[in-house]
C-alpha positions in Angstrom: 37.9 -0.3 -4.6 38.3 0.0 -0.9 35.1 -1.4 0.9 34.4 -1.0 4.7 32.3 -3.3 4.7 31.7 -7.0 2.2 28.7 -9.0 1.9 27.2 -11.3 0.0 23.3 -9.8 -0.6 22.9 -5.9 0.1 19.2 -5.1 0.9 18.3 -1.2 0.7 15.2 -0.9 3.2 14.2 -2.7 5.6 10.2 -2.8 5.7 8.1 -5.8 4.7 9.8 -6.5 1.4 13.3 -6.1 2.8 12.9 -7.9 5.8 11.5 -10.7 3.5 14.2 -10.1 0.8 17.2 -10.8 4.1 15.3 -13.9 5.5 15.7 -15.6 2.0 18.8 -14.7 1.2 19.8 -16.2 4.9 18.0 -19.2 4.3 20.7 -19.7 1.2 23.3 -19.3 3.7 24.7 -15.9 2.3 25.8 -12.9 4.1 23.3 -10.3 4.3 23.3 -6.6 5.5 20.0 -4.5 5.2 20.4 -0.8 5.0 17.7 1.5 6.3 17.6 5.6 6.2 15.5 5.0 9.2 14.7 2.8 11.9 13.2 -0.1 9.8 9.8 -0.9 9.3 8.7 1.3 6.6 5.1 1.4 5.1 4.6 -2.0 6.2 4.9 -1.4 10.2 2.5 1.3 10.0 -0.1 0.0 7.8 -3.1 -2.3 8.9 -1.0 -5.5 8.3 -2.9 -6.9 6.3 -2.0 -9.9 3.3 -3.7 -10.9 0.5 -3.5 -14.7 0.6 -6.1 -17.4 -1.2 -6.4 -20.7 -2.0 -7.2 -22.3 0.9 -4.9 -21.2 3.2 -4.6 -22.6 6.6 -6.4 -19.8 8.3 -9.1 -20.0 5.6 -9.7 -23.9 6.3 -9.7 -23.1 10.1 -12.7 -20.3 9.3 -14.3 -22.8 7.0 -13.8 -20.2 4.2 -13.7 -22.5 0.8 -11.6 -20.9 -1.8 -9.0 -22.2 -4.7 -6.5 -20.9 -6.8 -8.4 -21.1 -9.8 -11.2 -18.4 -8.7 -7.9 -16.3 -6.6 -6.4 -16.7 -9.9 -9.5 -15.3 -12.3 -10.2 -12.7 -9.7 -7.0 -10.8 -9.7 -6.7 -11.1 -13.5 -9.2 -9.1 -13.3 -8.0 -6.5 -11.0 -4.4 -6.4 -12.5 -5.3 -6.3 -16.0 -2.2 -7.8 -17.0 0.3 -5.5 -15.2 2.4 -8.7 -14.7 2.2 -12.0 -16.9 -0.4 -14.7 -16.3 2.7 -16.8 -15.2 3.4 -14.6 -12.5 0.3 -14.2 -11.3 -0.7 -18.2 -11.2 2.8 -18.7 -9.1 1.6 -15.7 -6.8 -1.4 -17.7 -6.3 0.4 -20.9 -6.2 2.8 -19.6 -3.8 -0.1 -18.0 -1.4 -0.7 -20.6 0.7 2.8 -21.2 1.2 3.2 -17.8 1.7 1.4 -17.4 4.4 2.5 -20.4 6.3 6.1 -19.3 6.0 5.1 -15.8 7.6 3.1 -17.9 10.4 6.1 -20.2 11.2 7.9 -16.8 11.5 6.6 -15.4 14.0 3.3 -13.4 12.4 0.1 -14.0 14.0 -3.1 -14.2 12.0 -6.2 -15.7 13.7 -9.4 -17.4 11.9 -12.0 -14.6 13.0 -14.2 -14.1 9.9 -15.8 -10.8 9.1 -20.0 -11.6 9.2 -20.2 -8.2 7.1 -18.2 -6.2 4.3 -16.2 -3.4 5.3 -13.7 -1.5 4.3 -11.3 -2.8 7.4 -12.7 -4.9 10.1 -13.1 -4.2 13.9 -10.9 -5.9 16.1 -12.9 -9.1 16.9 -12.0 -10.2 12.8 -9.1 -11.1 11.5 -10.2 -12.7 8.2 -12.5 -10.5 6.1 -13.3 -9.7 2.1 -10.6 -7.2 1.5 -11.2 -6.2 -2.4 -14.2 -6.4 -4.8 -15.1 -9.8 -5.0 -18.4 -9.3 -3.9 -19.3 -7.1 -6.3 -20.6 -7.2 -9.8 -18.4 -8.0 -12.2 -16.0 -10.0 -10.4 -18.5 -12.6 -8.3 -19.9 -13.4 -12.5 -16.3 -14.0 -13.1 -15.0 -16.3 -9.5 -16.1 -17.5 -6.9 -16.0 -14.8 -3.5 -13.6 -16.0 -0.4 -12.4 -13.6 2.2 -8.6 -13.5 1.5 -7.8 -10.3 3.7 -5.5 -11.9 6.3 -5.2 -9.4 9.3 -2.1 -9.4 11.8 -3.6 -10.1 15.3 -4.1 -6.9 16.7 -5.5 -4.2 18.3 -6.6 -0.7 15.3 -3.9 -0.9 12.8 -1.1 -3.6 13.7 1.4 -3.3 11.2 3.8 -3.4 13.4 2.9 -7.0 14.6 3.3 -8.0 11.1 6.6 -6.6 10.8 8.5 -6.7 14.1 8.2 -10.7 13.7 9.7 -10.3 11.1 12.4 -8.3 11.9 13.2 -10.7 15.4 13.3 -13.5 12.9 15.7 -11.5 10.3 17.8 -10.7 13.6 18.2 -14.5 15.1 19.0 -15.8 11.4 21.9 -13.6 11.5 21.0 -10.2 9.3 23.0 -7.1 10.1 21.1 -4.2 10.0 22.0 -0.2 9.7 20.0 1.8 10.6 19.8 5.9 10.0 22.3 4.4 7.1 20.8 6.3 3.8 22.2 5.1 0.2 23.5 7.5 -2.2 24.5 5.9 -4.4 25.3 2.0 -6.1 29.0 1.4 -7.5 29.1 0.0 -10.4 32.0 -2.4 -12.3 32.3 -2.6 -15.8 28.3 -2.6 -15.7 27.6 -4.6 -12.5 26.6 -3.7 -9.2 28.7 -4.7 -6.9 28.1 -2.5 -3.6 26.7 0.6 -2.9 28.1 4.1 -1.6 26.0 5.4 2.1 26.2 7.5 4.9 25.7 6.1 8.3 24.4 8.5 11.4 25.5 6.9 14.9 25.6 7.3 18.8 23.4 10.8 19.8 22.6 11.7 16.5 21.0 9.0 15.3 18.8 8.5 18.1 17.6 12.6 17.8 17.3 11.7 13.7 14.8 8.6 15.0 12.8 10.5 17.3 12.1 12.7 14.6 11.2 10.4 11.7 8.6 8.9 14.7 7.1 12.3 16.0 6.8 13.2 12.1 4.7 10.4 11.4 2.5 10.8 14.6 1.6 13.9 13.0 1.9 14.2 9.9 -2.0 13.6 9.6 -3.1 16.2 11.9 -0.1 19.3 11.8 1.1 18.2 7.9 3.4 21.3 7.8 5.2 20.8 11.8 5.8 17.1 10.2 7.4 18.1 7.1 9.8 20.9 8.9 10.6 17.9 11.4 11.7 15.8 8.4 13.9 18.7 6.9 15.5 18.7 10.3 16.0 15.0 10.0 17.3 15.7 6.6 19.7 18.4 7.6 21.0 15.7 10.6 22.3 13.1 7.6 23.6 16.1 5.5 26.2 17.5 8.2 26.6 14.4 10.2 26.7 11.5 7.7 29.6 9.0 7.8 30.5 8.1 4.0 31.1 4.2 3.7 31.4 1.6 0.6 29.6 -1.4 1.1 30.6 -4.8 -0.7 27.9 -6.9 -2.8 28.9 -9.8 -4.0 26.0 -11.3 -4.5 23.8 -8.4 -5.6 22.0 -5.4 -3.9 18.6 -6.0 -3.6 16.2 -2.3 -3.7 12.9 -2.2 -1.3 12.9 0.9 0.1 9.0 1.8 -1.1 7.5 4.2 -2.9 7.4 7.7 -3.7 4.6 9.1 -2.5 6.6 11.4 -0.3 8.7 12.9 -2.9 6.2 15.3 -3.5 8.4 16.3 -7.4 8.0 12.6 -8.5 4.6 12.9 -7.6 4.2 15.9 -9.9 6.5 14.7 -12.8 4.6 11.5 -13.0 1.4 11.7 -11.4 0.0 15.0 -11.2 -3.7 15.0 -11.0 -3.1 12.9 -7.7 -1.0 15.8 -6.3 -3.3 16.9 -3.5 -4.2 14.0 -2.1 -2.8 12.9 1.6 0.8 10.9 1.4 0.0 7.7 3.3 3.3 6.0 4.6 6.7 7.5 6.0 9.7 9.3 5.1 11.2 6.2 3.5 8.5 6.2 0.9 10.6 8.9 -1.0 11.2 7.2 -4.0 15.4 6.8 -3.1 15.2 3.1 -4.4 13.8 3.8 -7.7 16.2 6.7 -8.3 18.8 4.6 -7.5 17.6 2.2 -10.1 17.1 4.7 -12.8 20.9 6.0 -11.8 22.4 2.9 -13.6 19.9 2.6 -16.4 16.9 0.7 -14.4 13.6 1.2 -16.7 10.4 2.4 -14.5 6.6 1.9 -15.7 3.0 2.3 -14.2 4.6 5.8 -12.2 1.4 7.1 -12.5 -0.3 4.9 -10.7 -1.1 5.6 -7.5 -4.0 4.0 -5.0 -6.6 6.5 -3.7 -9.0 5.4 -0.9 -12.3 7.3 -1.1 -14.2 4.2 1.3 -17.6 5.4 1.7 -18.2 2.2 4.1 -18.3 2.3 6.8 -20.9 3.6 7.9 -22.5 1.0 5.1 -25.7 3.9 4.7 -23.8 6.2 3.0 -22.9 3.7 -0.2 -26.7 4.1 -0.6 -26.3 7.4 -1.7 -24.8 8.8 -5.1 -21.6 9.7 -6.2 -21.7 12.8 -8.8 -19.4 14.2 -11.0 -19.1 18.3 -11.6 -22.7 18.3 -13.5 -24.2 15.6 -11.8 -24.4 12.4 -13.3 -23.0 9.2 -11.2 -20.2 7.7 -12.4 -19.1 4.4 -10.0 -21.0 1.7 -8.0 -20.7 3.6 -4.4 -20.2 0.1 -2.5 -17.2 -0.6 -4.2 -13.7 -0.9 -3.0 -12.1 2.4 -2.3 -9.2 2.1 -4.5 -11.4 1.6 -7.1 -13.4 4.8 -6.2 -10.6 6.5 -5.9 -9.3 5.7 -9.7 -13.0 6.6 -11.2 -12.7 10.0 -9.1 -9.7 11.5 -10.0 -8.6 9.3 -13.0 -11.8 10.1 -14.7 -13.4 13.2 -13.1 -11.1 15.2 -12.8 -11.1 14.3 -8.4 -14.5 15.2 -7.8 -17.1 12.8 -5.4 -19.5 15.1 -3.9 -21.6 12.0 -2.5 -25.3 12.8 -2.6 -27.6 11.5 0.6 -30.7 12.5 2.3 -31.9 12.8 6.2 -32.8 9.0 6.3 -29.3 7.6 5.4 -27.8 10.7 7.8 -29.6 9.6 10.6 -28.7 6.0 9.6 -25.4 6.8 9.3 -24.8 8.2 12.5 -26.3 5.2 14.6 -24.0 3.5 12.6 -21.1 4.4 13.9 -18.9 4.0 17.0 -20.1 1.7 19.3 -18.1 -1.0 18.3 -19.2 -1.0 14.6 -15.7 0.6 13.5 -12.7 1.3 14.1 -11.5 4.6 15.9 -10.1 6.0 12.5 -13.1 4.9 10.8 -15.5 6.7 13.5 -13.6 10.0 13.6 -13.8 11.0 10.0 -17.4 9.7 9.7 -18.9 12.0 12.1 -16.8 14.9 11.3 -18.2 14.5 8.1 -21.3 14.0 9.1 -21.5 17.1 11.2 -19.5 19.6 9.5 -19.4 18.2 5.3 -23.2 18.1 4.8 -25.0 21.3 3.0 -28.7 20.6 3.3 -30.8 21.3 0.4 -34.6 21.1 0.5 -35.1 21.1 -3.1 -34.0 19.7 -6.5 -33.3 23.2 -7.8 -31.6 24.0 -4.4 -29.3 20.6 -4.3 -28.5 21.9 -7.4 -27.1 25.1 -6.4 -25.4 24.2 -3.2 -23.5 20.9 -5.4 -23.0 23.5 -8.1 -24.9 21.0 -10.4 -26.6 21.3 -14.0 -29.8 20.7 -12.8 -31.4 19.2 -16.1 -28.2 16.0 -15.8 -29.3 16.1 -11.7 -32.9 15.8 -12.3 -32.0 13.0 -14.7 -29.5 11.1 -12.5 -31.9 11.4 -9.2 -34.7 10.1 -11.5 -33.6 7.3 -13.1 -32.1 5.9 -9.9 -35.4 6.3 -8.1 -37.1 4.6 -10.4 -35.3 1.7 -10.9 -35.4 1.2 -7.2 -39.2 1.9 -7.3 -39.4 -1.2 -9.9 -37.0 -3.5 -8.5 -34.9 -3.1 -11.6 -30.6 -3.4 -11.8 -28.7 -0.4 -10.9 -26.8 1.0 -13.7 -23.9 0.8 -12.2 -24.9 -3.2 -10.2 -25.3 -1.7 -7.3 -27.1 -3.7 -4.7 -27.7 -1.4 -1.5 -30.4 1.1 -2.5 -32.7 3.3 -1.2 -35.0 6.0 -2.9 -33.7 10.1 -2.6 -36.0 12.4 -1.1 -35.4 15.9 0.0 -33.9 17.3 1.9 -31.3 16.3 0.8 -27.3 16.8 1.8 -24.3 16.9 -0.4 -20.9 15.7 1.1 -17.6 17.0 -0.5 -15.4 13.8 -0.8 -13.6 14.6 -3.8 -9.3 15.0 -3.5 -9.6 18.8 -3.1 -12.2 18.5 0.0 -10.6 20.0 3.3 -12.7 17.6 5.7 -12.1 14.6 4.1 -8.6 13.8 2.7 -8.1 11.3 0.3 -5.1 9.1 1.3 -2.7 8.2 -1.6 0.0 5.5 -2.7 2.2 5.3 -5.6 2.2 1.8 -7.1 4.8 2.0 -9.8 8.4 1.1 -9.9 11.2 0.2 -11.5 10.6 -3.2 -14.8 11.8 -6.3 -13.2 12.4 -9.8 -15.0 9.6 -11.3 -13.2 11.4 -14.7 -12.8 13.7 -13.5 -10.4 13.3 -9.1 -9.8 15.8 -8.5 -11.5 16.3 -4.8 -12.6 16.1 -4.1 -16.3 16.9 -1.5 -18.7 14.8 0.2 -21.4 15.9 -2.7 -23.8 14.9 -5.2 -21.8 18.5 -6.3 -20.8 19.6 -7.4 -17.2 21.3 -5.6 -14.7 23.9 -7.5 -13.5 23.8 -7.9 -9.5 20.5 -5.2 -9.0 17.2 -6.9 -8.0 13.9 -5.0 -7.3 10.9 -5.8 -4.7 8.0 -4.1 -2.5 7.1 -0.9 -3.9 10.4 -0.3 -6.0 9.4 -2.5 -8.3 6.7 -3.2 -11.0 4.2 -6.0 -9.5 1.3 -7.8 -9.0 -0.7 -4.6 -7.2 1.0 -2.1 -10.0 -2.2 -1.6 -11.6 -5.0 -2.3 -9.2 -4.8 -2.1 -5.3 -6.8 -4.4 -2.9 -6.4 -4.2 1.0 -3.1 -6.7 1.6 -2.3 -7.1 -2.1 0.9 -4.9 -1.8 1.7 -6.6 1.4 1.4 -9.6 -0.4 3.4 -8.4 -3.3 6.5 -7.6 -0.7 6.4 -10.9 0.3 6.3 -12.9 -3.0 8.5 -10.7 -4.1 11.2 -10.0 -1.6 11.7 -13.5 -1.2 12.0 -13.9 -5.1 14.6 -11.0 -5.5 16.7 -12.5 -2.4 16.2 -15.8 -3.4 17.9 -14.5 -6.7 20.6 -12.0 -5.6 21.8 -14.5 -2.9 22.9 -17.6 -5.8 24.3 -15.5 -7.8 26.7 -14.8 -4.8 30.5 -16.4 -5.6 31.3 -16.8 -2.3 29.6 -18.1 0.9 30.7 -15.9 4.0 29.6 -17.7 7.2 31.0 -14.9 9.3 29.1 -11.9 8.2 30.1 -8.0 7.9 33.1 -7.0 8.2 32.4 -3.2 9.7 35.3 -1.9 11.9 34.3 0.8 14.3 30.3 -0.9 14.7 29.0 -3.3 17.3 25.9 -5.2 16.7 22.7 -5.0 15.1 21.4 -1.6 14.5 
């Protein structure tokens, strides 16, 4: 095989888990080049930057927020539900403090600003905040609460100053990095991966390809359809002006290139029902890293998984409403995590939340927001909800009608959650923040077919990984030689259940497990770096 270029550690994506993958396999002293079909960053730069970290960490003892590995430990069982092995998940825990010192003394800043009140995502005066259920009824029976949701110092959503960090710190230890460089394919030898096959866009063109991939993501919110023919053009770029090149791994190639949520075809093979919900992430999340793995045999599991955030706080009045299925009957404790709203929705009900309020959590609501109280993402979608997704009804028989509710199961569901407020008795469901239903009342459409309020969705399967080291596997549970697996490519702790900064989190435990792993089984040390004739530099 002719190779233009020879490392020791390949890394396909470079977002949270790549980044994280290359600064571990440095730290070993190997050779590392990171591969990225676009400018780097991924998910992870345009997220709210947010880890999932327990156990006392030091920004949890500087907040005077007491928490152990024990109750991090019983809590997450609970959330994971054995998606990875209780090994794995005590080392995650373990390893979280650690963890997050390592990202500190890299360069990522996190500040001990605790969150006085529960929300979904804090404003920016906290930094520090309860970012899953713990809360809540089950899991406070089962551990002890702490606020674990470790938010990058910034201003709205500061993904990017958890990664760039990162990045700098990948950079200075001596990671070469391709950008506009997509895979296509990994090169095997006599059942080993030893490098993989790409195509590289330079000079003009891949500077016109970057400007795209960012003006697609600016909109793909707002004008879906300009930023999907923006991306085909991007696409069309690396078709005609690709440069084919064979890249040496002698090490192994490591795979974090995220999800699939983008490759709208996986979505529909393996998770259907979540179809129409809004793609949250970029480009990259287009599933290229687990295709690759299934190319040479790589098992996948949990694909049809995927998070969807139905957050009905803030503004906190609206969880005092109901959430109602097609004939009316609740079927989740409203305050809970959105993730976990978004699984009872559309997992279980087919995708329908049409939330059930009256005028005196409307008018609540509305003083609640803005003013500092949330976040500009948060504030926008509330009113415009509030405004133009509530049908009044002045009547039983009429909420019934406009919700397109059987009104015998309404009556029913209204009732019995009025009286058990009326005598000071448990919701059925353990919720906590209550308040009687009287007409008139409005019905909000927050299900995944609603047109006003779109339900943002992540796919959190991947490709089966030895979980001692990320190690790709086949169906029959065998290795493959020199192919490890992290982020979002990979089967892991958030597989099963997702918490704000628990796939964060993930990328981090386990890009540095997978380059920890691909870089000593590398033969030979190679202080000097790439070889690439015809490149200058980082990418």
């Amino acid at each position: 095989m002719s190779w233009d270029a020879s490392v020791d550690v390949v890394v396909v994506g470079f977002g949270g888990a790549g980044a994280c993958a290359a600064l571990e396999a440095r730290a070993l002293d190997r050779s590392v080049l990171a591969l990225d079909r676009f400018g780097g960053g991924g998910a992870t730069a345009i997220s709210g930057g947010v880890v999932y970290a327990g156990g006392g960490t030091h920004i949890q003892q500087e907040a005077g927020v007491e928490d152990s590995t024990d109750a991090m430990f019983a809590y997450l069982k609970a959330e994971v539900q054995g998606v990875v092995s209780d090994a794995t998940l005590r080392h995650f825990c373990d390893e979280s403090v650690s963890n997050l010192r390592w990202l500190s003394d890299h360069g990522v800043p996190f500040r001990a600003a605790l969150c006085p009140v529960k929300t979904s995502y804090p404003t920016d005066d906290y930094f520090l905040y309860y970012s899953g259920n713990e809360g809540f009824s089950p899991f406070r029976e089962i551990a002890k609460p702490a606020a674990r949701g470790h938010r990058a110092v910034g201003t709205s959503l500061p993904g990017k100053n958890f990664y760039e960090p990162l990045r700098a710190a990948a950079l200075a230890a001596g990671v070469d990095v391709w950008t506009q460089c997509r895979v296509r394919e990994l090169i095997e030898d006599n059942g080993r991966v030893t490098g993989v096959l790409a195509t590289r866009l330079r000079g003009a063109v891949a500077r016109r390809h970057a400007r795209l991939e960012k003006l697609a993501i600016r909109l793909v919110n707002y004008v879906p359809r300009l930023a999907k023919r923006l991306r085909r053009m991007a696409a069309r770029l690396e078709e005609r002006h690709g440069e084919p090149c064979r890249v040496e791994a002698r090490g192994g190639v490591v795979l974090a290139a995220g999800g699939f949520i983008y490759n709208r075809e996986m979505v529909k093979r393996y998770a259907e029902p979540y179809r129409r919900g809004m793609p949250l992430g970029t480009s990259g999340c287009g599933g290229l890293g687990i295709e690759l793995g299934r190319s040479v045999g790589g098992d996948v599991d949990r694909m049809g998984r995927v998070s969807a955030w139905r957050f009905l706080n803030p503004p906190e009045a609206l969880v005092r409403g109901v959430l109602l299925n097609r004939s009316g009957a609740r079927y989740v404790n409203e305050s809970l995590y959105g993730a976990a709203i978004g699984e009872a929705m559309v997992d279980h009900n087919d995708g329908v939340g049409l939330l059930v309020i009256d005028d005196a959590i409307k008018r609540t609501a509305k003083s609640q927001v803005g003013r500092g109280r949330t976040q500009w993402f948060q504030t926008a979608p509330a009113l415009l909800n509030l405004w133009f997704n509530c049908r009044r009804a002045d009547s039983m028989e009429a909420l019934a009608k406009v919700g397109g509710f059987d009104l015998n199961t309404l009556r029913t569901t209204l009732e019995s959650y009025n009286a058990a407020i009326a005598a000071d008795a448990p919701d059925a469901f353990g919720k906590e923040l209550r308040q009687a239903l009287r007409p008139p009342f409005y019905v909000m459409d927050c299900g995944i077919r609603s047109k006003v309020w779109p339900l943002p969705t992540l796919t959190l399967g991947g490709l089966v990984v030895d979980e001692r080291d990320g190690q790709v596997l086949r169906t029959d549970r065998s290795g493959i030689e020199g192919l490890f697996a992290a982020g979002r490519n990979a089967v892991g702790i958030c597989s099963r259940q997702y918490v704000s900064g628990l796939s964060i989190a993930d990328c981090v435990y386990s890009g540095r497990r997978a380059g920890a792993a691909a870089a000593r089984r590398s033969s030979d040390v190679d202080p000097v770096g790439v070889r690439d004739p015809g490149a200058g530099g980082h990418g």
